[in-house]
ROZADREN-715516 format. One record per residue (C-alpha): residue number from 1; x, y, z. Coordinates in nm, 4 decimals. Layout:
N
 kepa        x        y        z
  NUM        X        Y        Z
...
This chain:
479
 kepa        x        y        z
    1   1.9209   3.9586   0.7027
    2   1.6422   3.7901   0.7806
    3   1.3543   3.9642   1.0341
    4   1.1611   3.8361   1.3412
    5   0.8628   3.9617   1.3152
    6   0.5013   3.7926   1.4009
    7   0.3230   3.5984   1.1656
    8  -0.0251   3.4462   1.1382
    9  -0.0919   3.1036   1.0936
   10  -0.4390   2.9450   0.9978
   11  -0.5509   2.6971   1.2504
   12  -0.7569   2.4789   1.0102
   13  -0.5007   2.4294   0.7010
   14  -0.1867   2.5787   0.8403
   15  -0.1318   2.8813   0.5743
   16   0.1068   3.1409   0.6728
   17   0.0156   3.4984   0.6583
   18   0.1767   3.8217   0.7496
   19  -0.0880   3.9673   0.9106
   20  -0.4123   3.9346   1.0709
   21  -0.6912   3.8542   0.8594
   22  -1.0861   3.7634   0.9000
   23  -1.0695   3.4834   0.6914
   24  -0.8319   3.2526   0.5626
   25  -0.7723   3.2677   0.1716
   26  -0.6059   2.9204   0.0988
   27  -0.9289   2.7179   0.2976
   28  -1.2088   2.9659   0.3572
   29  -1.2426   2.9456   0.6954
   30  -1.3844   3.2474   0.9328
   31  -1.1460   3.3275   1.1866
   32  -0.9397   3.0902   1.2255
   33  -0.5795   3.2722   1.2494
   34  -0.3746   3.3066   1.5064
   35  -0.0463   3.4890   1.5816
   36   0.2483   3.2933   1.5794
   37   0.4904   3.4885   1.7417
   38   0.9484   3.4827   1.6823
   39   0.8720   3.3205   1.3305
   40   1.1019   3.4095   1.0847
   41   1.0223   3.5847   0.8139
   42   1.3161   3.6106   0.5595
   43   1.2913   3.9112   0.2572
   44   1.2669   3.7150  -0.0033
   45   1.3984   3.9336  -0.3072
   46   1.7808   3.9080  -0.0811
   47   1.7673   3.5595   0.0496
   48   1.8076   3.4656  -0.3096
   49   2.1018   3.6323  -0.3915
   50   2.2538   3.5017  -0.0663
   51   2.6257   3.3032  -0.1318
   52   2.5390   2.9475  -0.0274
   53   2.8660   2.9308   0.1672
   54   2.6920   3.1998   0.3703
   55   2.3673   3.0506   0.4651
   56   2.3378   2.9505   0.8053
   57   2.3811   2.5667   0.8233
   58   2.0148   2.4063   0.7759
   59   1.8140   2.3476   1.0744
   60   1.5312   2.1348   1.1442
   61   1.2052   2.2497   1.1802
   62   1.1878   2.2249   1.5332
   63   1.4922   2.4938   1.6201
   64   1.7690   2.1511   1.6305
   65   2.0837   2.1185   1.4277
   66   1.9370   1.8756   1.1606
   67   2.1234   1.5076   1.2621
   68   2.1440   1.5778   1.6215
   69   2.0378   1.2293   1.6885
   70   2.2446   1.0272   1.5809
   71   2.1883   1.0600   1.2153
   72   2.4589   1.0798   0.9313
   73   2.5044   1.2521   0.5807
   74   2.3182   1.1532   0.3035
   75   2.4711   1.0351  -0.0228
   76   2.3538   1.0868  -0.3677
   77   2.3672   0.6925  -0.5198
   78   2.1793   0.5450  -0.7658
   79   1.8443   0.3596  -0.6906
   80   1.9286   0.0220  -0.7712
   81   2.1881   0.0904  -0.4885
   82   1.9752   0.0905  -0.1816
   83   1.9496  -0.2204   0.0378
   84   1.6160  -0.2946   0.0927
   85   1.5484  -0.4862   0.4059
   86   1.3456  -0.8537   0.3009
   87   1.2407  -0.8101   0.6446
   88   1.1276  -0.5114   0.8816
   89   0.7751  -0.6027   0.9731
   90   0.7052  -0.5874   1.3596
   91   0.3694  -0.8389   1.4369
   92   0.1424  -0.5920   1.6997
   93  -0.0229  -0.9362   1.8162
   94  -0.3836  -0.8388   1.6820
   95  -0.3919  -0.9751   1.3171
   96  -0.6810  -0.7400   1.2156
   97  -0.4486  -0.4489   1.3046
   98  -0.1555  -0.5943   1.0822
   99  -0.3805  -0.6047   0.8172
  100  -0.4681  -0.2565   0.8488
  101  -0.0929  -0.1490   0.9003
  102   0.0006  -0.3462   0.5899
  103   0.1254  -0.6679   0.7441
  104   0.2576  -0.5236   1.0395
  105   0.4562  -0.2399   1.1604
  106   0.7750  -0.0857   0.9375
  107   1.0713  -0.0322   1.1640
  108   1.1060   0.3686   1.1304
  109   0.7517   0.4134   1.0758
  110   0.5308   0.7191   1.1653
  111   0.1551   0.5805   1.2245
  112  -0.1044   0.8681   1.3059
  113  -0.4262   0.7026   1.4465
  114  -0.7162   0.9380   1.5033
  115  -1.0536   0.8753   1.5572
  116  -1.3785   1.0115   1.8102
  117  -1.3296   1.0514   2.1904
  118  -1.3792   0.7425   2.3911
  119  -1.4361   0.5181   2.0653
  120  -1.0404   0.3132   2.1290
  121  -0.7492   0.4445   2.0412
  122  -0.5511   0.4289   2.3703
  123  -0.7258   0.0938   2.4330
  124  -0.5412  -0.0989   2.1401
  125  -0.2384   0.1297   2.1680
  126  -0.2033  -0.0377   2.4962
  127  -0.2598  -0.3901   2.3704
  128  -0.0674  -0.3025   2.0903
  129   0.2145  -0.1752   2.3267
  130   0.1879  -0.4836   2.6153
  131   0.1813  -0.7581   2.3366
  132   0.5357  -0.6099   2.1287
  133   0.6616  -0.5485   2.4891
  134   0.6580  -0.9117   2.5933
  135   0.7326  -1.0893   2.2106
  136   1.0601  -1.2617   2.2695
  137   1.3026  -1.0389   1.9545
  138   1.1190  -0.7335   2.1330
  139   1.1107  -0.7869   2.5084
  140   1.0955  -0.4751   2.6683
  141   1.1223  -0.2983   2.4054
  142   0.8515  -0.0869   2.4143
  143   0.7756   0.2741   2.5786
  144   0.4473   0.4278   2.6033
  145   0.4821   0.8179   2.6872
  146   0.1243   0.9709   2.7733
  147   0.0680   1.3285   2.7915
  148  -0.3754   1.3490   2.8508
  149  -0.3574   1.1093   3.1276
  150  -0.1731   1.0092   3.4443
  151   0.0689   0.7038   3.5187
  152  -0.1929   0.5983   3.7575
  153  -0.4688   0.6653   3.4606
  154  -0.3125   0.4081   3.2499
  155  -0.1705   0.1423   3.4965
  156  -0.5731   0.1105   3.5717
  157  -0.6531   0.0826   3.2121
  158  -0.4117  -0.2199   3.1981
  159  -0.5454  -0.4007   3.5212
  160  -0.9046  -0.3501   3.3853
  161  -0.8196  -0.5201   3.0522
  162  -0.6196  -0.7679   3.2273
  163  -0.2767  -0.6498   3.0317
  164   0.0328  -0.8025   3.0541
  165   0.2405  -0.4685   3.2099
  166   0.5659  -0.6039   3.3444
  167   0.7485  -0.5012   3.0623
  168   0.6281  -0.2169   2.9272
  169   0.7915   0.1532   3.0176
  170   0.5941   0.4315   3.0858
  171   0.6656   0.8001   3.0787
  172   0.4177   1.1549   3.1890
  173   0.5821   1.3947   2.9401
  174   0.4427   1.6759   2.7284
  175   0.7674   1.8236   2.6318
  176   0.9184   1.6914   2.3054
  177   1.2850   1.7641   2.4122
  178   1.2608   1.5440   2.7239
  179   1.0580   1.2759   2.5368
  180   1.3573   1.2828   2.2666
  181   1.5871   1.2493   2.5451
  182   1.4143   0.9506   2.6881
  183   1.3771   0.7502   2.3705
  184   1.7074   0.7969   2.3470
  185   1.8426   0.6593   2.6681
  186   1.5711   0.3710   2.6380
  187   1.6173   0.2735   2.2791
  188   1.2677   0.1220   2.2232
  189   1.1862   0.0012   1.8836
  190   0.8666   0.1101   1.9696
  191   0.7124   0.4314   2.1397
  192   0.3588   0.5408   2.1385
  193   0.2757   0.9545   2.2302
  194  -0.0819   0.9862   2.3381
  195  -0.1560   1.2757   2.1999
  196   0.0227   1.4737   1.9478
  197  -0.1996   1.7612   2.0465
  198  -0.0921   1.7634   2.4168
  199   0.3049   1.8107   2.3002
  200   0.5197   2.1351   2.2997
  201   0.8292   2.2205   2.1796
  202   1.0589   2.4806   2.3888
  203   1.0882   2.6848   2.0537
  204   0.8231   2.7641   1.9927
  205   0.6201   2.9971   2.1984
  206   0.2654   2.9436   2.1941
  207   0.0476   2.7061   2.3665
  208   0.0193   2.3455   2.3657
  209  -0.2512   2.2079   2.0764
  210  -0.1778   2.5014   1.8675
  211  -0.0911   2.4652   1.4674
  212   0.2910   2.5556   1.4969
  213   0.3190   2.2914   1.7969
  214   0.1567   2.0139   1.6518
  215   0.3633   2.0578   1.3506
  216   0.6881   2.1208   1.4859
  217   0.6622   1.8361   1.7789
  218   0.5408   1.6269   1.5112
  219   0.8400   1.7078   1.2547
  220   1.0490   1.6584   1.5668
  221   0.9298   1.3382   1.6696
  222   0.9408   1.1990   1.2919
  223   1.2883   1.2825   1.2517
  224   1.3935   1.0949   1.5161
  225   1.2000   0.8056   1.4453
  226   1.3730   0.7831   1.0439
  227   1.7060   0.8229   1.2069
  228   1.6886   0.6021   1.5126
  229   1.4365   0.3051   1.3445
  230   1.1826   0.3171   1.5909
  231   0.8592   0.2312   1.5362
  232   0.6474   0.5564   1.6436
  233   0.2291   0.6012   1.7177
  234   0.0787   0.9444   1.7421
  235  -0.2565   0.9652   1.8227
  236  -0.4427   1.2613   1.7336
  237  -0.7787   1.4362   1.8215
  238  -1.0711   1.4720   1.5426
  239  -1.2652   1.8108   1.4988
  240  -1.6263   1.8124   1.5316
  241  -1.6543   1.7185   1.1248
  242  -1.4673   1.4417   1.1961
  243  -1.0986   1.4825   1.0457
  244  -0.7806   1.5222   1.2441
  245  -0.7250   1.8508   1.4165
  246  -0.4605   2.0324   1.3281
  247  -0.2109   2.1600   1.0371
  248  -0.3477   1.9033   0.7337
  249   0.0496   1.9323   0.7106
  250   0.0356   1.6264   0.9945
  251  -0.1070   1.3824   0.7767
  252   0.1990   1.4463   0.4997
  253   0.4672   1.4127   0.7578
  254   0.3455   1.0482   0.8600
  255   0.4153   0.7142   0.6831
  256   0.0186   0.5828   0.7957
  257  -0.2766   0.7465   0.8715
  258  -0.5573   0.5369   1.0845
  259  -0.9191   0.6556   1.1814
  260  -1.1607   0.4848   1.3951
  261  -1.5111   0.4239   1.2110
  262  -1.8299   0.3132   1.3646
  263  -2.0955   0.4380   1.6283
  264  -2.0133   0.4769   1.9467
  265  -2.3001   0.3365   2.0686
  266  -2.2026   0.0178   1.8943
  267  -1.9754  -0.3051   2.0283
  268  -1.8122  -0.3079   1.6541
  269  -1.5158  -0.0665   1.5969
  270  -1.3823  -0.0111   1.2183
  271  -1.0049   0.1077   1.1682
  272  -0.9251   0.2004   0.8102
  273  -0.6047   0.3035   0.6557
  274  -0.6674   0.6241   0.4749
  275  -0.2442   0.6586   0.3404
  276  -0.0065   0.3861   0.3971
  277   0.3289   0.4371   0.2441
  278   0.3600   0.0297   0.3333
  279   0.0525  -0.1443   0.2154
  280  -0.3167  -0.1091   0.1183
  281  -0.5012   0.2494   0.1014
  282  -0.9149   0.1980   0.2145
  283  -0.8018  -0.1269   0.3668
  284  -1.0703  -0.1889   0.6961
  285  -0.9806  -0.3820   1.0211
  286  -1.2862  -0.5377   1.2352
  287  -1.3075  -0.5428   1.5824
  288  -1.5296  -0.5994   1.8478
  289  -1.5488  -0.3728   2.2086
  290  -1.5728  -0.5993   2.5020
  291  -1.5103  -0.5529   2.8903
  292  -1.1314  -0.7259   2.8016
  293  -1.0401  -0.4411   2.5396
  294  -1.0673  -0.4382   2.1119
  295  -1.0844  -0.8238   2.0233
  296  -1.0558  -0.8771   1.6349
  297  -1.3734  -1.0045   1.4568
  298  -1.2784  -1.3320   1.2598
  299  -1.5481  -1.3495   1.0011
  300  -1.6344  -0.9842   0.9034
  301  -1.8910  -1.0614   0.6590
  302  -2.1355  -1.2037   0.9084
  303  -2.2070  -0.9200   1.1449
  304  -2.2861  -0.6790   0.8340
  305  -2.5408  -0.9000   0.7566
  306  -2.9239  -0.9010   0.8989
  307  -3.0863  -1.2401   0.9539
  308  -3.4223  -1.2112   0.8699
  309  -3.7355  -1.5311   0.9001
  310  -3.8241  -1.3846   0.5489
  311  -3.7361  -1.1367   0.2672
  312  -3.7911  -0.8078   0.3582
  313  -3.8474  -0.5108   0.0639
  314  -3.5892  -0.2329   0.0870
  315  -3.2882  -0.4784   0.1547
  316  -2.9620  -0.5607  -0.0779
  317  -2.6481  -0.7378  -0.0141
  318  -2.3577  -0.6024  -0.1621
  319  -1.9964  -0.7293  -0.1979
  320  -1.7887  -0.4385  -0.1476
  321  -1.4338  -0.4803  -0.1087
  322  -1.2167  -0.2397   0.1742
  323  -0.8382  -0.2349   0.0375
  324  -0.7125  -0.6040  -0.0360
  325  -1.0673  -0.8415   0.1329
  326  -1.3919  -0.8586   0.0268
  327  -1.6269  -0.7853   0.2526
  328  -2.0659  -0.8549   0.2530
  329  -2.2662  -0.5540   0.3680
  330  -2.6508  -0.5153   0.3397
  331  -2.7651  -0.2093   0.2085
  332  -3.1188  -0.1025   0.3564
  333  -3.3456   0.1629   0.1721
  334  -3.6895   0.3315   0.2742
  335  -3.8786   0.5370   0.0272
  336  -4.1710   0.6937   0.1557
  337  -4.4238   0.9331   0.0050
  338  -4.2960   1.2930   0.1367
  339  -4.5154   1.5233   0.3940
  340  -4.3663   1.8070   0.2391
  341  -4.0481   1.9000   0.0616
  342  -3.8615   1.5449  -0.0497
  343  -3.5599   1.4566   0.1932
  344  -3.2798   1.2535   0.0554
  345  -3.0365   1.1036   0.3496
  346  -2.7647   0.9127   0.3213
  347  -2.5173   0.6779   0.6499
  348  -2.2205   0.5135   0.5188
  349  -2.2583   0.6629   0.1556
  350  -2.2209   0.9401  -0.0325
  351  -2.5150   1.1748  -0.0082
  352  -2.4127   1.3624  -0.3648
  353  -2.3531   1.0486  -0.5482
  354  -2.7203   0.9380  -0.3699
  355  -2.8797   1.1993  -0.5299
  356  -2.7097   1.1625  -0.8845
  357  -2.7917   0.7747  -0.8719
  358  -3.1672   0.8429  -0.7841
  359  -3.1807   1.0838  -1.1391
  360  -3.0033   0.8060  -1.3014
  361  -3.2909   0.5269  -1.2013
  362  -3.5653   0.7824  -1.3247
  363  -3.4239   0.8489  -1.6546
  364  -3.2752   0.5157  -1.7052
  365  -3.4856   0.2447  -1.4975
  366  -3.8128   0.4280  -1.5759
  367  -3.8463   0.4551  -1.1765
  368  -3.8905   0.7808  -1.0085
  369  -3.8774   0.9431  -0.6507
  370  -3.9319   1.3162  -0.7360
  371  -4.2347   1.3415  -0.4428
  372  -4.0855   1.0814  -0.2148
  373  -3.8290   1.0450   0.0838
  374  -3.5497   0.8443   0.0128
  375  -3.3098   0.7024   0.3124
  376  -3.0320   0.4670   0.2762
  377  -2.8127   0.2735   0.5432
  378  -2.5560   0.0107   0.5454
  379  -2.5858  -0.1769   0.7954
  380  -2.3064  -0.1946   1.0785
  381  -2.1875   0.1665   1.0712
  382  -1.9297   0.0879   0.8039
  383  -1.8346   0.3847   0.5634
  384  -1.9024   0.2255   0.1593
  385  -1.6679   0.4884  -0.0440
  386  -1.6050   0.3140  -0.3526
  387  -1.8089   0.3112  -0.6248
  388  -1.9262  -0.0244  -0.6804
  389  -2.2189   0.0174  -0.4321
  390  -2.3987   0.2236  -0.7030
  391  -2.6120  -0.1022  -0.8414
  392  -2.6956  -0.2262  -0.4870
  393  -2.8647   0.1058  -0.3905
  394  -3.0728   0.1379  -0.6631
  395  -3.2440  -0.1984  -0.6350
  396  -3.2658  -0.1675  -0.2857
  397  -3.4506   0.1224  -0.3734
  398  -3.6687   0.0145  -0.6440
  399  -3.7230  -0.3000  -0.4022
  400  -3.8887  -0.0508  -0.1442
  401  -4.0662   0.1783  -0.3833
  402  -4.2080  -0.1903  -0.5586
  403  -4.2897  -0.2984  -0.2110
  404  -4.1424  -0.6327  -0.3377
  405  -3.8779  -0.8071  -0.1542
  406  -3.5393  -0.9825  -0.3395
  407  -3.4599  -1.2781  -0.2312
  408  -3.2506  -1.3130   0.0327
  409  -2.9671  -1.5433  -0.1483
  410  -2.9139  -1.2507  -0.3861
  411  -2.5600  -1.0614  -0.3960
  412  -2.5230  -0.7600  -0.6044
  413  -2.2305  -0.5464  -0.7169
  414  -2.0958  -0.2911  -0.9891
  415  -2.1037   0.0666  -1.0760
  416  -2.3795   0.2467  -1.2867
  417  -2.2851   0.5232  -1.5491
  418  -2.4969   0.8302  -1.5896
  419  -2.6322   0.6739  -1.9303
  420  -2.7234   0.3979  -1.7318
  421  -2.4295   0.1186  -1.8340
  422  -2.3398  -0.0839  -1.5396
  423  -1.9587  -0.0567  -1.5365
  424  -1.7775  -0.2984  -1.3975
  425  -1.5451  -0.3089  -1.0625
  426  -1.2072  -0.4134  -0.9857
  427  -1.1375  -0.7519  -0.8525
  428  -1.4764  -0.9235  -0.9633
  429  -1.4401  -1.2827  -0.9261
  430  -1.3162  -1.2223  -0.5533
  431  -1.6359  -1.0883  -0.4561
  432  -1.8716  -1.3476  -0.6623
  433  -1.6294  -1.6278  -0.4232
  434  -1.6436  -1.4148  -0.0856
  435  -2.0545  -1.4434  -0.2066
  436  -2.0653  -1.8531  -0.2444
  437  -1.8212  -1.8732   0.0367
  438  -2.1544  -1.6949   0.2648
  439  -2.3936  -1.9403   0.0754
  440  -2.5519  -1.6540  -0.1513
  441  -2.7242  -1.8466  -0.4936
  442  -2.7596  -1.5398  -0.6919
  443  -2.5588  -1.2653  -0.8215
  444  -2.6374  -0.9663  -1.0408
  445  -2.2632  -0.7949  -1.1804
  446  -2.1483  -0.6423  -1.4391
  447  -2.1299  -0.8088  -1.7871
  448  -1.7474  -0.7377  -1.7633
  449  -1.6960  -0.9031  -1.4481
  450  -1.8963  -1.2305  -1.5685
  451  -1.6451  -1.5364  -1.5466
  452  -1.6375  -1.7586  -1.8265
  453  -1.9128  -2.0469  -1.8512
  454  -1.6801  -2.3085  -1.8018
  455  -1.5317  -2.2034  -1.4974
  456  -1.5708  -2.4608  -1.2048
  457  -1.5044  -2.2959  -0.9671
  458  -1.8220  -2.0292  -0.9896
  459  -2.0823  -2.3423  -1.0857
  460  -2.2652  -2.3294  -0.7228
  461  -2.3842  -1.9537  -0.7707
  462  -2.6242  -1.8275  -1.0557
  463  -2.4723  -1.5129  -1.2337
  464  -2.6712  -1.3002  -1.3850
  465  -2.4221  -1.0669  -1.6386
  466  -2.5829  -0.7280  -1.7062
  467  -2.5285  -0.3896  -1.9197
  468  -2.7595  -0.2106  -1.8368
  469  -2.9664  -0.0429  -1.5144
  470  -3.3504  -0.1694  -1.6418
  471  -3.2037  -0.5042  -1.7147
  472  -3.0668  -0.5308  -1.4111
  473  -3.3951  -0.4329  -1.2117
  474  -3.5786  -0.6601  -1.4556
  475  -3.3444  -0.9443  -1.3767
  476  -3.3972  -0.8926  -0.9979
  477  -3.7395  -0.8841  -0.9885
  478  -3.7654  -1.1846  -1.2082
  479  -3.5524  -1.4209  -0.9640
């Protein structure tokens, strides 16, 4: 038989405990449990020996019959079996968007977008949501349920961005039984819920925002979305560190997981897919903030990029590349005798890997910073994670330490080893053409990325194939 009894549940990871506890084992963090009362908790040396023909018929996680809407019995078949639809992709009317979502949005879908307060979620939800509302195979067809703000809140949004609104439904609801109920009787293929942390569920009892409700509501919500094909958006608030708050269980349910990059303070807003069961991981959309809502940037590559009457020392451009585009971002270093102890700081990059590629220039490129500041930026508040950014910080270094500038039609890429091999990157001759395509002469990569000599099409650009780090600085001090 199993026992109701009260159980503890971690706030930042979602571990289960049986009782109270100061700190949480599976994640470390200081008190962060809280009582999560009429769970059950079965015994688990007699649930095993439990008949299956006398196990309670499964349930879903949210206290509903499993199938209640709508949904039918699986079959076991073989792979090769399943129709796969050629296709299911739903245009959101913002191309940069697409891209992010994979090419558009997968009927069935689950697509968690988080990001900072005020930095645009609801705003493209709601372009996103007018623009699928009025497309001809989806008119109507679209239901945005918001549980932080009022009808009135978002009907103003709309007239302020000048929205198309006739067709969209609205709907004021917190309760994830009566927004189930209204999906249902509307039939949109899709809905938007603004926020998954404002959402309860009747069975549970605790409040609103809590681990159990965001999970359940969330398990609730995605079930009915696989069964029913609709297209479903659940926004989600970030902690203070930046990731989503809540169960990390949330991000495993969902098909897609979005977060807003960029400073607030900035017109440019970054959305980048961190899991996409339908397309690209890392891949980056690039919009722009205006008075008329988030208007996609059509040539990314230009606003990462400083204009400048001359060379200035300290400054690289790098092709990076964010999921399946190439993308130019300058790189800016300052290295500065130290007042006291030496600070290393690090926006957009890595500050560990920073510090490892700095001890991998002094042993390597003969150049050291042991009694100096170091600070490096990319330009544009965009977040460099992969690791081909390695040979443009160290010359924009060594360009700042030299007090000698690199010319300003240089493009650098590839990744540096500890024993100081430059190793090369994935997708090689796409950057050295997104470089000539932005009228760059010059480009230091990796010997392994070098195209052959005879190849037209790389004949306007100068590449410079390198092995190792102090060729590489040679070369770009030589140019």
């Amino acid at each position: 038989m199993a026992k109701n009894k009260s159980s503890y549940v971690c706030q930042h990871c979602g571990a289960h405990f049986g009782k109270w506890a100061g700190q949480c084992t599976d994640c470390g963090e200081w008190n962060s449990l809280v009582e999560a009362p009429n769970v059950s908790m079965p015994h688990h040396n007699k649930t095993a020996s439990k008949p299956a023909a006398n196990r309670a018929a499964p349930r879903a996680s949210g206290g509903t019959p499993a199938g209640n809407y709508a949904g039918t019995h699986s079959a076991v078949m073989p792979l090769n079996a399943v129709s796969i639809g050629l296709d299911t992709r739903l245009p959101t009317g913002i191309g940069e968007f697409d891209r992010v979502l994979g090419g558009g949005l997968v009927a069935g879908s689950v697509v968690l977008i988080g990001g900072d307060p005020g930095i645009g979620k609801s705003t493209i939800l709601l372009q996103t949501a007018t623009n699928m509302a009025r497309a001809d195979s989806l008119a109507g067809s679209a239901l945005y349920v918001t549980g932080e703000e009022s009808l009135a809140q978002v009907a103003m949004r709309a007239k302020r961005l000048d929205l198309p609104a006739d067709r969209l439904r609205v709907l004021a609801e917190t309760n994830v039984e009566t927004i189930c109920a209204a999906l249902t009787q509307e039939q949109p293929a899709i809905a938007i819920i603004d926020s998954i942390q404002t959402i309860y569920t009747d069975a549970i009892n605790s409040a609103p925002g809590g681990v159990s409700q965001i999970r359940e509501s969330a398990a609730i919500l995605t079930r009915y979305a696989k069964q029913t094909g609709t297209a479903l958006f659940l926004v989600g608030h970030v902690t203070k560190e930046g990731t989503l708050a809540g169960p990390r269980v949330l991000e495993h349910m969902v098909d897609t997981v979005l977060y807003f990059e960029g400073q607030s303070d900035s017109k440019f807003r970054m959305i980048r897919a961190v899991k996409n069961r339908f397309g690209a991981v890392n891949e980056l959309g690039i919009f722009g903030m205006t008075d008329m809502g988030l208007k996609e940037v059509a040539n990314p590559s230009a606003i990462f990029l400083s204009r400048y009457d001359k060379p200035v020392a300290g400054s690289v451009v790098m092709v990076s590349r964010e999921g399946t585009r190439p993308l130019l971002v300058e790189v800016q270093a300052l290295v500065d005798d130290s007042q006291g102890s030496p600070r290393r700081m690090a926006l957009g990059l890595d500050f560990q890997r920073l510090s490892m590629l700095l001890a991998v220039m002094h042993r390597h490129g003969g150049i050291h910073t042991s009694g100096q500041d170091v600070y490096v930026n990319v330009v544009g508040g965009v977040k460099v994670i992969e690791t081909g950014s390695d040979l443009a910080v160290l010359l924009a270094c060594a360009s700042s330490i030299k007090e000698r500038a690199l010319p300003s039609s240089l493009a650098v890429f590839g990744e540096v080893g500890l024993s100081g091999e430059i190793r090369p990157v994935p997708n090689g001759q796409e950057r050295l053409k997104e470089a000539m395509k932005h009228g760059f002469k010059h480009a230091i990569i990796p010997k392994a990325n070098a195209p052959t000599k005879n190849a037209p099409q790389f004949k306007g650009i100068n590449v410079i194939a390198v092995e190792r780090l102090d060729e590489a600085i040679e070369s770009a001090f030589e140019l």
